[in-house]
C-alpha positions in Angstrom: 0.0 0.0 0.0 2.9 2.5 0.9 4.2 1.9 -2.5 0.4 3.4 -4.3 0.9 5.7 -2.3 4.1 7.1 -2.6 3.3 6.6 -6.4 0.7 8.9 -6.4 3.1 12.0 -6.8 4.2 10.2 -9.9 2.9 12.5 -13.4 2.6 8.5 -14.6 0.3 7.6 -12.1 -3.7 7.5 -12.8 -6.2 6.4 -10.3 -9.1 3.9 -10.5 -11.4 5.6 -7.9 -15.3 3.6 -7.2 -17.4 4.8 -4.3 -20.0 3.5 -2.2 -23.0 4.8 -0.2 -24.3 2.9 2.3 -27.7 2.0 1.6 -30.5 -0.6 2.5 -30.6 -2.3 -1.1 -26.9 -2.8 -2.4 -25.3 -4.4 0.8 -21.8 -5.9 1.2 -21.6 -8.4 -1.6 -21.9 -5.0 -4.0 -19.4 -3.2 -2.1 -16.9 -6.0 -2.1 -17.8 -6.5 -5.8 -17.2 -2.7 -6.9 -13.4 -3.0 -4.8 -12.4 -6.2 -6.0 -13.6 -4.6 -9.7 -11.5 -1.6 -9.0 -8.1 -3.2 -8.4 -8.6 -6.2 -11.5 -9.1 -2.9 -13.2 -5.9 -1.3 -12.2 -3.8 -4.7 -12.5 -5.4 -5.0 -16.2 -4.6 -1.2 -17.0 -0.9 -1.6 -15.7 -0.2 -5.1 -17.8 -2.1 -2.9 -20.9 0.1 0.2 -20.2 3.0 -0.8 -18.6 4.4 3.2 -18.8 2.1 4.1 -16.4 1.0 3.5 -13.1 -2.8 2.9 -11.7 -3.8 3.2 -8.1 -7.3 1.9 -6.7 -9.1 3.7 -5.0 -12.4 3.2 -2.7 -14.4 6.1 -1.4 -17.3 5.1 1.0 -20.0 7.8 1.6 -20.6 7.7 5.0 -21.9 11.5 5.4 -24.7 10.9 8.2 -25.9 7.4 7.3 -26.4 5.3 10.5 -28.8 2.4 11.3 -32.1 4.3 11.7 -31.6 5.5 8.2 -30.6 2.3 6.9 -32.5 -0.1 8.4 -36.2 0.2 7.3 -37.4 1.9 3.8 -40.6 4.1 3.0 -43.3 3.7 0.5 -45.8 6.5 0.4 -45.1 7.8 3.6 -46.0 4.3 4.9 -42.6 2.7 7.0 
């Protein structure tokens, strides 16, 4: 990991950012799919473009999301 980012200050270096916010109807098998996705992505760039450097990077939303907001859904004003 030091290495990414070190190789961040590189002009070569690109990154392969994906993001995530927590929600009650794409739970952790999407979120492990869309990081997984983002690295095979960077190791396919790098073997594509060997000049130039790719970095993955995962954002996760997190802003105010907690339990009460994820746990239970409304339909029509209707919980």
């Amino acid at each position: 990991m030091k290495k990414n980012i070190e190789a961040l200050l590189s002009e070569d270096t690109f990154t392969i950012t994906t993001a995530h916010q927590n929600n009650l109807f794409t739970g952790p098998l999407y979120f492990i799919y869309k990081i997984v996705h983002a690295i095979k992505l960077a190791d396919h760039l790098k073997d594509s473009l060997p000049g130039q450097n790719f970095v993955p990077v995962f954002y996760i939303g997190s802003e105010d999301a907690d339990m009460d907001e994820l746990n239970h859904i409304s339909l029509d004003s209707e919980n």
